[in-house]
KEKE-3310 file (N, C-alpha, C; in steps of 0.2 Angstrom, whole numbers, plus 5000, padded with zeros to 4 digits):
npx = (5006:5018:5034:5051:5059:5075:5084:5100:5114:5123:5117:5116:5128:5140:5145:5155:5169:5177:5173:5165:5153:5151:5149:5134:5127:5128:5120:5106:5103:5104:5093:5083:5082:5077:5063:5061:5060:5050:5038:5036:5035:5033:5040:5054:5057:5057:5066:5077:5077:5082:5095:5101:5099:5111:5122:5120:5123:5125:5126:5121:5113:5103:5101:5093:5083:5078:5075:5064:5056:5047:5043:5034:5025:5021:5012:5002:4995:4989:4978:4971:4977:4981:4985:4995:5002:5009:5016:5027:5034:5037:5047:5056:5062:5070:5077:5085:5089:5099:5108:5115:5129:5139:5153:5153:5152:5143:5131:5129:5125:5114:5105:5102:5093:5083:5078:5074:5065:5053:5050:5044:5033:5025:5023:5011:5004:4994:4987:4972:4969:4963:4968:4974:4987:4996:4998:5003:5015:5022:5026:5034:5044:5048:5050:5065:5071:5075:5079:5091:5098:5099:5109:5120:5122:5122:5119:5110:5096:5082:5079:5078:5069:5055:5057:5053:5039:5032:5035:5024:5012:5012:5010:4997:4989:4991:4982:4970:4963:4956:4939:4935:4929:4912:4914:4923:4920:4909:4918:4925:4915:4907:4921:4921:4909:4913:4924:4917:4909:4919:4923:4914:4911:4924:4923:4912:4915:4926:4918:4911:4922:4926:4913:4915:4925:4922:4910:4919:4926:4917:4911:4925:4925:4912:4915:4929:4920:4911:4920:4926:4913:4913:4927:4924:4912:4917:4928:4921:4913:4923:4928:4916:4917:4928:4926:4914:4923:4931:4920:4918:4929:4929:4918:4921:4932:4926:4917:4927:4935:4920:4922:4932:4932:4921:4926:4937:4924:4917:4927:4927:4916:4915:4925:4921:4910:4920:4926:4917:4913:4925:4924:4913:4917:4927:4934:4939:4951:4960:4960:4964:4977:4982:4982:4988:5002:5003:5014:5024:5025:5013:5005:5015:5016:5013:5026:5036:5051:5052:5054:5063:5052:5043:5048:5041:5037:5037:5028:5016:5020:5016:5000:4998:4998:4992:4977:4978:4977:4965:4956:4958:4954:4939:4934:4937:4929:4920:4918:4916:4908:4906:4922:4924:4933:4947:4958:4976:4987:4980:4981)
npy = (4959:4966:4974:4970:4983:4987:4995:5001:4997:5006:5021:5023:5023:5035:5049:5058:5061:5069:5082:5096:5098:5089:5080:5085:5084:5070:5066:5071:5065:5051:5055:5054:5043:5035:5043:5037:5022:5021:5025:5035:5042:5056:5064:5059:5063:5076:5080:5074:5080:5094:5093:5088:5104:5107:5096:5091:5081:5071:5053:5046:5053:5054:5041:5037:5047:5040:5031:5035:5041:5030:5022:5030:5031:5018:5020:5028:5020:5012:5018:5020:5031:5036:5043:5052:5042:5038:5051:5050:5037:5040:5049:5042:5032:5043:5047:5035:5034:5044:5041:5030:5037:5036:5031:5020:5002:4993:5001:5007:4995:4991:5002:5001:4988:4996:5004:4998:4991:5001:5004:4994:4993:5006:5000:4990:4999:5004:4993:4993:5002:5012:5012:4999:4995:5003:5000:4986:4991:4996:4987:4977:4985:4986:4973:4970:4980:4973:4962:4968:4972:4961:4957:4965:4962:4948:4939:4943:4938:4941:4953:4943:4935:4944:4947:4937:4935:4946:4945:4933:4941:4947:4939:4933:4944:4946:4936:4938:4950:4965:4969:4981:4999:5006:5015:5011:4999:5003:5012:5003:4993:5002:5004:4989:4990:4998:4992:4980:4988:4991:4982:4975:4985:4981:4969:4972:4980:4969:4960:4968:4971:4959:4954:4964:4959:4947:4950:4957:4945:4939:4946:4946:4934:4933:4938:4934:4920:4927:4929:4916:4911:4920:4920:4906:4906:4912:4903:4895:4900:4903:4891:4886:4892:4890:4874:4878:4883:4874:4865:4871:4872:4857:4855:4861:4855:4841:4845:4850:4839:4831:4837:4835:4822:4821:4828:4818:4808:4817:4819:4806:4804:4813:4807:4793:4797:4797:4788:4776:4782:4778:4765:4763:4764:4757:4756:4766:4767:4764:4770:4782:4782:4777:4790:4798:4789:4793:4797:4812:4820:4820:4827:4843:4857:4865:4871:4869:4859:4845:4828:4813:4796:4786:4769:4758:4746:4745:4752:4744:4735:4741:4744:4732:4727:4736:4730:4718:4721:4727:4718:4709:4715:4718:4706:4702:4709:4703:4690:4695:4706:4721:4734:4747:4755:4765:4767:4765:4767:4778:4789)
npz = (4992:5002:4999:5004:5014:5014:5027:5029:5040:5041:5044:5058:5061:5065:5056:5053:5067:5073:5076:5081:5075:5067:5076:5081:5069:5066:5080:5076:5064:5070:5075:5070:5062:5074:5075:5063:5065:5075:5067:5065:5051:5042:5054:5051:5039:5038:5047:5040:5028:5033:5038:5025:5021:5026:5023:5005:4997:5003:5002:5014:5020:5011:5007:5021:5018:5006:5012:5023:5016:5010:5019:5023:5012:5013:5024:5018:5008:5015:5022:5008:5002:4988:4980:4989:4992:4980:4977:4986:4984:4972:4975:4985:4976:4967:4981:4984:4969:4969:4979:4976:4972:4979:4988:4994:4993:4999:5006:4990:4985:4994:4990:4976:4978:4986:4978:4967:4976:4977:4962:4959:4969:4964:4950:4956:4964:4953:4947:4947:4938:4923:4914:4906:4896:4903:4915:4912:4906:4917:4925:4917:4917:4930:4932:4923:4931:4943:4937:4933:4945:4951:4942:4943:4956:4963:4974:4981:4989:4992:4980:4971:4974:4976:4962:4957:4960:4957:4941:4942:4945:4933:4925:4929:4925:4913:4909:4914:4908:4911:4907:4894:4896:4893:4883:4878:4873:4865:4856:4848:4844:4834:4827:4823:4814:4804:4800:4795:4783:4776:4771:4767:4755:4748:4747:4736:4728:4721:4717:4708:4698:4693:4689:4678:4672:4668:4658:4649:4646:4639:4628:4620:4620:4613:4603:4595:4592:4582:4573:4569:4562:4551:4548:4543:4536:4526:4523:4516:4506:4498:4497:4490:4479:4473:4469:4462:4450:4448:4444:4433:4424:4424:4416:4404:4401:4397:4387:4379:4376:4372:4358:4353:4351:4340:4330:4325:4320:4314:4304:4297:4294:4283:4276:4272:4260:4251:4249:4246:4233:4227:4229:4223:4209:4202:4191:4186:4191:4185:4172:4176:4182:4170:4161:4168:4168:4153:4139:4142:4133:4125:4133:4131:4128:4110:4103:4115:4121:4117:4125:4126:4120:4131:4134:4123:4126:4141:4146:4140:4150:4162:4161:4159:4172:4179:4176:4181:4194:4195:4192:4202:4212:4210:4210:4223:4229:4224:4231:4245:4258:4256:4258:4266:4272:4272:4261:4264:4254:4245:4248)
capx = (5013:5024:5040:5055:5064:5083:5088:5106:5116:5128:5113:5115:5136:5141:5146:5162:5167:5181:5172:5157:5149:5150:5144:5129:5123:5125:5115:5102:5104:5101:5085:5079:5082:5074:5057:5059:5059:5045:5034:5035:5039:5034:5045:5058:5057:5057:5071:5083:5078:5084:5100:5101:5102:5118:5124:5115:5128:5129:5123:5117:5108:5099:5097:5089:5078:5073:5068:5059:5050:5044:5039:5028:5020:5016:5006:4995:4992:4985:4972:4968:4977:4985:4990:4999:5006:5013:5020:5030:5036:5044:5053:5059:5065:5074:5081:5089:5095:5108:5112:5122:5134:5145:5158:5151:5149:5137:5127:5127:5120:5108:5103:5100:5089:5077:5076:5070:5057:5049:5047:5037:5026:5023:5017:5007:4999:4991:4984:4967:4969:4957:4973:4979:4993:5000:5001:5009:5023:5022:5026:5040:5049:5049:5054:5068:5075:5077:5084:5097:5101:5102:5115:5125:5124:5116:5118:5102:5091:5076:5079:5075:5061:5053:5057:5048:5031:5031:5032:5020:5008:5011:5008:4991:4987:4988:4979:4965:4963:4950:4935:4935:4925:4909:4915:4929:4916:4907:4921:4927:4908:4909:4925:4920:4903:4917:4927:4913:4907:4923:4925:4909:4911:4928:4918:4907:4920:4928:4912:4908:4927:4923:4906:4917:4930:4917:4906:4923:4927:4911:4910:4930:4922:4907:4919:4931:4916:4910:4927:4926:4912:4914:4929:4921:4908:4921:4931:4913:4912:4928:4925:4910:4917:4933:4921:4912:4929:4932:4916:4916:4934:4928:4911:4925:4938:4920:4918:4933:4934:4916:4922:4939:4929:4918:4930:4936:4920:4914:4931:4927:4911:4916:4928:4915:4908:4924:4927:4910:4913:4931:4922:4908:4919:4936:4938:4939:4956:4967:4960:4966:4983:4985:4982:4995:5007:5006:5020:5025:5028:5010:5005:5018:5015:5017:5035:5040:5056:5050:5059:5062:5047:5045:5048:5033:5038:5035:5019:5013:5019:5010:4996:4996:4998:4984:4973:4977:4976:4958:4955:4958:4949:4933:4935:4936:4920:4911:4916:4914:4905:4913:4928:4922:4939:4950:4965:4982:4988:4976:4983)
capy = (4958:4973:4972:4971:4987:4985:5001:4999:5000:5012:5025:5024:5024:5043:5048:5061:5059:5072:5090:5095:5098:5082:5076:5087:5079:5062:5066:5072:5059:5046:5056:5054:5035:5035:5044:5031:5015:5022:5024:5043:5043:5060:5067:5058:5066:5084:5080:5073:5087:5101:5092:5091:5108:5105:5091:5089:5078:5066:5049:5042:5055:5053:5034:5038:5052:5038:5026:5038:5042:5021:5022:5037:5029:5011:5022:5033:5016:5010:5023:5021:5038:5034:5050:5055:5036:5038:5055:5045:5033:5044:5052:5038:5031:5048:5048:5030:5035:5049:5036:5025:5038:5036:5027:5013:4997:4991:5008:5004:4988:4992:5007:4998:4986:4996:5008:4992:4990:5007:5004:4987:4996:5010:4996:4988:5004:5004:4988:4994:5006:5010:5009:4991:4993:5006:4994:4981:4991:4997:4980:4977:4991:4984:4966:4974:4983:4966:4959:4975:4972:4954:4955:4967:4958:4941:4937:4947:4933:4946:4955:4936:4931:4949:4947:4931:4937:4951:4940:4931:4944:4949:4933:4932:4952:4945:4929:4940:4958:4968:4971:4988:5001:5003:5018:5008:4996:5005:5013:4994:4992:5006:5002:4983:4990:5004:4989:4976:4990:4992:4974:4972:4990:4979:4964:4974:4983:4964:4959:4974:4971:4952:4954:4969:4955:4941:4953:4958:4941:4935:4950:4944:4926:4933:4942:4928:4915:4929:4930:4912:4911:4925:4915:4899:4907:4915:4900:4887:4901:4901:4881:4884:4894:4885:4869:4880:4884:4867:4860:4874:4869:4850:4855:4864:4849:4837:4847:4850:4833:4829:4842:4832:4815:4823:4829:4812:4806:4820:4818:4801:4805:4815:4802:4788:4795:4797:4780:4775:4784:4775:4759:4762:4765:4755:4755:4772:4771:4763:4776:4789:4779:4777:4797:4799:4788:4795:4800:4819:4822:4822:4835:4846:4862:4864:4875:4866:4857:4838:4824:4805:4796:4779:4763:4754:4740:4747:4754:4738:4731:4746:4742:4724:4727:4740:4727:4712:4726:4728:4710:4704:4720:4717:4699:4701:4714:4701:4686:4695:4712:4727:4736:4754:4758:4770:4762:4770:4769:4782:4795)
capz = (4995:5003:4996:5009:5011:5017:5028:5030:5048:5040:5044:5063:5063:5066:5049:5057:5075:5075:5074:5085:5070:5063:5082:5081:5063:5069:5084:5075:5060:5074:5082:5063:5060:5079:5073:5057:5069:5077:5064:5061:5043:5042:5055:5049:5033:5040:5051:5035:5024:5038:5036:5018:5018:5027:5017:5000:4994:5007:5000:5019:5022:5004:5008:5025:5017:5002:5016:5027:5008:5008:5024:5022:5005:5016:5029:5014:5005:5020:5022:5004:5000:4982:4975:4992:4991:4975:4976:4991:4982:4967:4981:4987:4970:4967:4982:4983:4964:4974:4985:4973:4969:4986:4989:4999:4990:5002:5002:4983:4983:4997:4988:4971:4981:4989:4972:4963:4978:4975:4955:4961:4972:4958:4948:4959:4966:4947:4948:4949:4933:4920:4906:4907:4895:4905:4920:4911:4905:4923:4928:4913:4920:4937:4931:4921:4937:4948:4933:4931:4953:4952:4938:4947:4963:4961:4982:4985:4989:4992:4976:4966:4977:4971:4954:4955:4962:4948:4936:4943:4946:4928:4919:4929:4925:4906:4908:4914:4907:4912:4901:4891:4897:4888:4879:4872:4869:4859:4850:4846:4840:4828:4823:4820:4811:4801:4796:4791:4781:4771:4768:4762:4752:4746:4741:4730:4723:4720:4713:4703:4694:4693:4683:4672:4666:4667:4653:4644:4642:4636:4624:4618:4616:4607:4594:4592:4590:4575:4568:4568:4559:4547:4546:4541:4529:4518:4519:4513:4503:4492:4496:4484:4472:4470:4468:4452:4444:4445:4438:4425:4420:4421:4413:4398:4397:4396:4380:4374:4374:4366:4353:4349:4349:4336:4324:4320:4319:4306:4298:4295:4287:4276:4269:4268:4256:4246:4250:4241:4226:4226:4226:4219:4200:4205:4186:4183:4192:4179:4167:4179:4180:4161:4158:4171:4164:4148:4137:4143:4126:4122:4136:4131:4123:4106:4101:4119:4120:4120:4130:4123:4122:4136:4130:4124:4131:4149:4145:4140:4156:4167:4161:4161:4180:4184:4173:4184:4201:4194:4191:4208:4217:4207:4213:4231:4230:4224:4234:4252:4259:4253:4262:4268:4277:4267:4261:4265:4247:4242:4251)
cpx = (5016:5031:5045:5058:5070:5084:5094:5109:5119:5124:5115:5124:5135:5145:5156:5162:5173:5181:5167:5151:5146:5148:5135:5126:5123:5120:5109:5100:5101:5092:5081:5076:5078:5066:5054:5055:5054:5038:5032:5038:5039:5040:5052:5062:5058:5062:5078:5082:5082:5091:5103:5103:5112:5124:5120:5115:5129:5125:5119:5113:5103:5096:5091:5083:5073:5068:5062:5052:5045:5040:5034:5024:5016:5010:5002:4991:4989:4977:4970:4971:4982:4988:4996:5005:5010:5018:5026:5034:5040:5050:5059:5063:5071:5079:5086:5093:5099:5112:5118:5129:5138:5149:5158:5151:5143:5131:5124:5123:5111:5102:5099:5094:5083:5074:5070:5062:5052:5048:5039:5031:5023:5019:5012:5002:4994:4989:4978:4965:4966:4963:4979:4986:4999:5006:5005:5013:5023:5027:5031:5044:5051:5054:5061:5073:5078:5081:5090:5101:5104:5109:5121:5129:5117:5117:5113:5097:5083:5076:5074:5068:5055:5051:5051:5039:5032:5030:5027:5013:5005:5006:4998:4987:4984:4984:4972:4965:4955:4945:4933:4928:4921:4909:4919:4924:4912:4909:4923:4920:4907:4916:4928:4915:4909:4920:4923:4911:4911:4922:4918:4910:4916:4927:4914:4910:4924:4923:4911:4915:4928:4918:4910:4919:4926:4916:4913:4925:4922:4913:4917:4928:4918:4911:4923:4927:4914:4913:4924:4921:4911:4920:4926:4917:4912:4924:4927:4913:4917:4930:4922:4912:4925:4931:4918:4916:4930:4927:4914:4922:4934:4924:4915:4929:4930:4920:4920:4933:4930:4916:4927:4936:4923:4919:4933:4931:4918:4919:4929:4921:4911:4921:4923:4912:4912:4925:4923:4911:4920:4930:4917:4910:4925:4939:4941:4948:4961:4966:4964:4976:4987:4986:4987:5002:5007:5011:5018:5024:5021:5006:5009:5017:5016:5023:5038:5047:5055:5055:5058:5057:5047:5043:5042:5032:5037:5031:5016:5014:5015:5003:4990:4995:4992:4979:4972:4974:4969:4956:4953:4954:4942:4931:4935:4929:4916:4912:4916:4911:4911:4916:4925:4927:4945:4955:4970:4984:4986:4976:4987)
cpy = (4965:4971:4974:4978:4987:4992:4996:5001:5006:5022:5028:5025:5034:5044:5053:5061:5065:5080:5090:5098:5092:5077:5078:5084:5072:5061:5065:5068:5053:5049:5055:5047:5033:5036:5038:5024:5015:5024:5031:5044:5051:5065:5066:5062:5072:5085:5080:5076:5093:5096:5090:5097:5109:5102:5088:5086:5071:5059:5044:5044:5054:5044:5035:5042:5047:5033:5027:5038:5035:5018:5025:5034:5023:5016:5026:5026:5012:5013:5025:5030:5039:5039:5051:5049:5036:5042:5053:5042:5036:5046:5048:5036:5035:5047:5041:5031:5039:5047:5032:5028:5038:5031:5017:5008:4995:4996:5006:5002:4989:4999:5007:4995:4988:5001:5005:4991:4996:5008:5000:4989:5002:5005:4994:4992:5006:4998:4988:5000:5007:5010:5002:4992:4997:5005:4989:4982:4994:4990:4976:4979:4987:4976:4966:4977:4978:4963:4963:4973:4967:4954:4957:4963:4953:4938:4940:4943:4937:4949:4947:4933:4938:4949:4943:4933:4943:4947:4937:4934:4947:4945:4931:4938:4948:4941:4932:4947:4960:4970:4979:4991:5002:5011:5016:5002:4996:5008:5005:4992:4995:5004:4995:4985:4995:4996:4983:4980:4992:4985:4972:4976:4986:4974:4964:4976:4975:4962:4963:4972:4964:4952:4958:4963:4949:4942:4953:4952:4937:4939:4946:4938:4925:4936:4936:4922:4919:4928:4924:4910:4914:4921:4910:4901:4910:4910:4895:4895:4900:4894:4879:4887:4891:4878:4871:4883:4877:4861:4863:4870:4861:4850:4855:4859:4844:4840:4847:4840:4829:4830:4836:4823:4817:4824:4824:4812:4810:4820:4811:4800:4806:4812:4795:4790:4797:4789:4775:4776:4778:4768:4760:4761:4764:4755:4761:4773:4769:4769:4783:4786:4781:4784:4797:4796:4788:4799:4808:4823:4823:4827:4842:4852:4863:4872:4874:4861:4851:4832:4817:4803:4785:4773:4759:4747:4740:4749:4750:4734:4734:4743:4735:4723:4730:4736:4721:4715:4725:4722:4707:4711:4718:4709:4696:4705:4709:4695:4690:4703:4717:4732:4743:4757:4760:4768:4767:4772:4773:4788:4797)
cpz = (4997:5003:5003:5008:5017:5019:5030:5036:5047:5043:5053:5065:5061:5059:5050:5065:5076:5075:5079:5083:5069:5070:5083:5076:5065:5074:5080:5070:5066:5079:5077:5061:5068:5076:5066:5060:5072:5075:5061:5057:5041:5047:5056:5044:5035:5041:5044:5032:5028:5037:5031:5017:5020:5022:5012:4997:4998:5005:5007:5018:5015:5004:5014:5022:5011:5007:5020:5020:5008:5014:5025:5015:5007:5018:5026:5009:5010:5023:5016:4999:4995:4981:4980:4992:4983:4974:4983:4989:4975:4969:4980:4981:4967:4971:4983:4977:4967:4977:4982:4969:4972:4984:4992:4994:4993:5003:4996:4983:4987:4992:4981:4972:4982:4983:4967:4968:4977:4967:4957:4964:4968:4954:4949:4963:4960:4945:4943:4941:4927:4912:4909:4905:4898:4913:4919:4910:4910:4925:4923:4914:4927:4937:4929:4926:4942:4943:4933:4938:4952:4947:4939:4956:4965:4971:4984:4983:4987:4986:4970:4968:4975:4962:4952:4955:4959:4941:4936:4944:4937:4923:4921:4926:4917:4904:4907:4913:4912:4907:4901:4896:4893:4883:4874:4868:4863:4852:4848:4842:4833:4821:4819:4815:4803:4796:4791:4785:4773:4768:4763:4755:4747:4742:4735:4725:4716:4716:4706:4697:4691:4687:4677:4668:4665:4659:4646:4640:4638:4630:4619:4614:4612:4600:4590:4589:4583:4571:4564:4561:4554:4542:4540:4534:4525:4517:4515:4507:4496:4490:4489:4476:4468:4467:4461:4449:4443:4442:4434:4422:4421:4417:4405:4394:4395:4387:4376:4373:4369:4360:4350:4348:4342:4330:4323:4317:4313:4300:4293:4291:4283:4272:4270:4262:4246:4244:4245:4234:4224:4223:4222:4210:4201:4198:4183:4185:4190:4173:4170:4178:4175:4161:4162:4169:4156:4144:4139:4136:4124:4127:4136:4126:4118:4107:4108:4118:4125:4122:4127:4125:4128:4134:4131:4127:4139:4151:4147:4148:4162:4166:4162:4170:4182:4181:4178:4191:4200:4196:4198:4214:4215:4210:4221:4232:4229:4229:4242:4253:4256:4260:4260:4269:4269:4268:4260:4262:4242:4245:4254)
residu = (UNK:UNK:UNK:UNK:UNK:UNK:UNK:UNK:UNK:UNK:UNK:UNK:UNK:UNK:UNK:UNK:UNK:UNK:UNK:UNK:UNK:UNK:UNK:UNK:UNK:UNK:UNK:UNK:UNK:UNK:UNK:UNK:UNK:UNK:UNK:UNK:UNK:UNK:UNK:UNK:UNK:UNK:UNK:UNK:UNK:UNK:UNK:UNK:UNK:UNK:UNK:UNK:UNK:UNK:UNK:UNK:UNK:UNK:UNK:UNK:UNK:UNK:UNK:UNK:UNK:UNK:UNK:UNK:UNK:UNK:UNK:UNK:UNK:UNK:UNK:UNK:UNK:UNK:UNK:UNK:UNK:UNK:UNK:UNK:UNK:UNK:UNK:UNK:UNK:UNK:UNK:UNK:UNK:UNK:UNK:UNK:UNK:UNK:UNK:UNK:UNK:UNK:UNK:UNK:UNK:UNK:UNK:UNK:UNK:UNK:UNK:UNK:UNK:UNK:UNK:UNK:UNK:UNK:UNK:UNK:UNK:UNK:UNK:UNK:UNK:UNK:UNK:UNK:UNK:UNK:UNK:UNK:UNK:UNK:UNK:UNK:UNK:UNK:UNK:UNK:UNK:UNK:UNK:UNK:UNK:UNK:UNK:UNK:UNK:UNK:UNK:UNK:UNK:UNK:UNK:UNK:UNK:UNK:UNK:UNK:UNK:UNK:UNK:UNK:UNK:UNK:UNK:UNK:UNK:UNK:UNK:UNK:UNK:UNK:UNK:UNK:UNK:UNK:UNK:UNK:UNK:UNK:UNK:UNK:UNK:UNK:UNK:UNK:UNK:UNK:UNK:UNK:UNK:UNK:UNK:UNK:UNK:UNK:UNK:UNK:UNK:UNK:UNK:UNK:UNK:UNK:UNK:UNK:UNK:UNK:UNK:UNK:UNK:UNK:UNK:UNK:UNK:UNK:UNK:UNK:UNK:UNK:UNK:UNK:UNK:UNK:UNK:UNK:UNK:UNK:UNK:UNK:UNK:UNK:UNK:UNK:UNK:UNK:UNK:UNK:UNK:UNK:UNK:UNK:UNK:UNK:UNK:UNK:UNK:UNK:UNK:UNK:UNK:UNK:UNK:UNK:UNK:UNK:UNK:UNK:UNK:UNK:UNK:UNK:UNK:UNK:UNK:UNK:UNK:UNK:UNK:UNK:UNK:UNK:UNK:UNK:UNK:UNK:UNK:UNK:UNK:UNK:UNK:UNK:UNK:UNK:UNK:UNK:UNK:UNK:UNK:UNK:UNK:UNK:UNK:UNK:UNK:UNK:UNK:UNK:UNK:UNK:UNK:UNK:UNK:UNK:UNK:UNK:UNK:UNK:UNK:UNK:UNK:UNK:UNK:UNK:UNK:UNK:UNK:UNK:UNK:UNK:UNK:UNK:UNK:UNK:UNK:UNK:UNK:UNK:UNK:UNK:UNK:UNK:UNK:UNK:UNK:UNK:UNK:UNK:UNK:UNK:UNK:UNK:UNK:UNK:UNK)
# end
């Protein structure tokens, strides 16, 4: 697409009409925008720089010199002649920015316009370019620009139909890149074979820190399992020996016990065989009685100081008692087995 360029009429109006100065520049102005219409972009451009030196300031002749510039850049990108075609179109760019600092409003506008077509054609003159991303912010730039014209002066139909077919050039540029050269290819190879190479190096290292704490924890889990049983055997140990204090000290109370069962029993032997003698001679124990209750008087010292002697009458009935006592003990010995067990009155 070749982008519209808007020269403005204002170019052909005589710029002073009251000097024969300011009639000679307009002549000359018009033999310039003359060689323009007729396709000499070149002696166009000569002609409005020779008048530049005159006026350097003057924003027509700066619009007419940018458009002379976009006309000179069509006819070097038709002959394939890019570099001269770009240096063309900088021009131009430059000099339509000059242009918008006059007074003209419509100047302005047109001036913004045709500023914006010579980004668009910059971009699109790098199409072809072996840095992609240089071209797409080529082509950012240029959308950006229509956007910035239209927002100032949204009546420029031509500006929006532009905008449009940029965008649209752009959106297919990204659909479809170009594939890398094959140096980049290669760097992209290396720098995938660099990267695999970390990642696996990353893995290993993952691995190798993995197997550490694997190992530590086992080793933890073999030490706590020791404890455990370390543990355990000291506790079955104190188990067993608190087990043989307690069947010593039941073995000791067992004893003490047979011991205190014992000591009756031998006590009890050894009066059996008093008990025997007791019976065997039950007579002997009113004779022992009697001696007992004998008057004091005849156990008492002689030159002691003797005590009245006990009524004979009380004697005789003592007696008479421990004979009857006899009488009926002798008498049960013989009618039934004899009494073994120690009688309480004997002791």
């Amino acid at each position: 697409m070749r982008s519209r360029l808007l020269i403005c009429a204002a170019i052909l109006t005589p710029l002073i009409a009251c000097t024969a100065a300011a009639d000679a520049f307009n002549d000359r102005l018009r033999h310039g925008n003359a060689l323009l219409r007729s396709g000499d972009a070149e002696g166009a451009i000569a002609l409005y720089r020779e008048l530049q030196v005159e006026n350097p300031a003057s924003e027509i002749l700066n619009f007419a010199l940018g458009c002379a510039q976009y006309e000179a850049a069509e006819q070097h990108l038709d002959v394939k002649n890019d570099a001269e075609a770009e240096a063309a179109l900088l021009a131009a760019r430059d000099a339509f920015d000059r242009a918008q600092v006059g007074d003209d409003p419509a100047l302005r506008r047109d001036a913004a316009y045709n500023r914006a077509n010579a980004v668009a054609r910059l971009a699109m003159l790098h199409d072809d370019a072996e840095d992609f991303a240089q071209t797409v912010q080529r082509y950012e730039e240029s959308i950006k620009t229509y956007e910035e014209v239209l927002r100032r002066y949204p009546e420029l139909d031509g500006a929006r139909q532009n905008l449009d077919h940029m965008r649209y050039r752009l959106k297919k540029m990204l659909q479809n890149p170009p594939p890398p050269p094959e140096s980049d290819q290669s760097q992209q190879q290396d720098q995938q074979e660099e990267s695999e190479q970390q990642e696996q190096s990353e893995q290993s290292d993952q691995q190798d820190q993995q197997d550490q704490q694997e190992q530590q924890e086992q080793s933890e889990q073999q030490e706590q399992s020791d404890q455990s049983e370390q543990s355990d055997q000291q506790d079955q140990q104190q188990q067993q020996q608190d087990e043989s204090e307690s069947q010593d000290e039941s073995e000791q109370q067992e004893q003490s016990e047979q011991s205190e069962q014992q000591d009756p029993q031998e006590q009890e032997q050894r009066q059996d065989p008093l008990e025997e003698q007791e019976q065997s001679d039950p007579s002997e124990q009113p004779d022992q009685a009697e001696q007992a209750m004998q008057p004091q008087s005849e156990q008492q010292i002689d030159g002691a100081p003797r005590e009245p002697e006990m009524d004979r009458a009380s004697v005789e009935a003592i007696l008479r008692s421990l004979e009857e006592m006899d009488e009926r003990e002798q008498k049960q010995m013989r009618s039934g087995p004899p009494d073994t067990r120690l009688r309480e009155e004997w002791w």
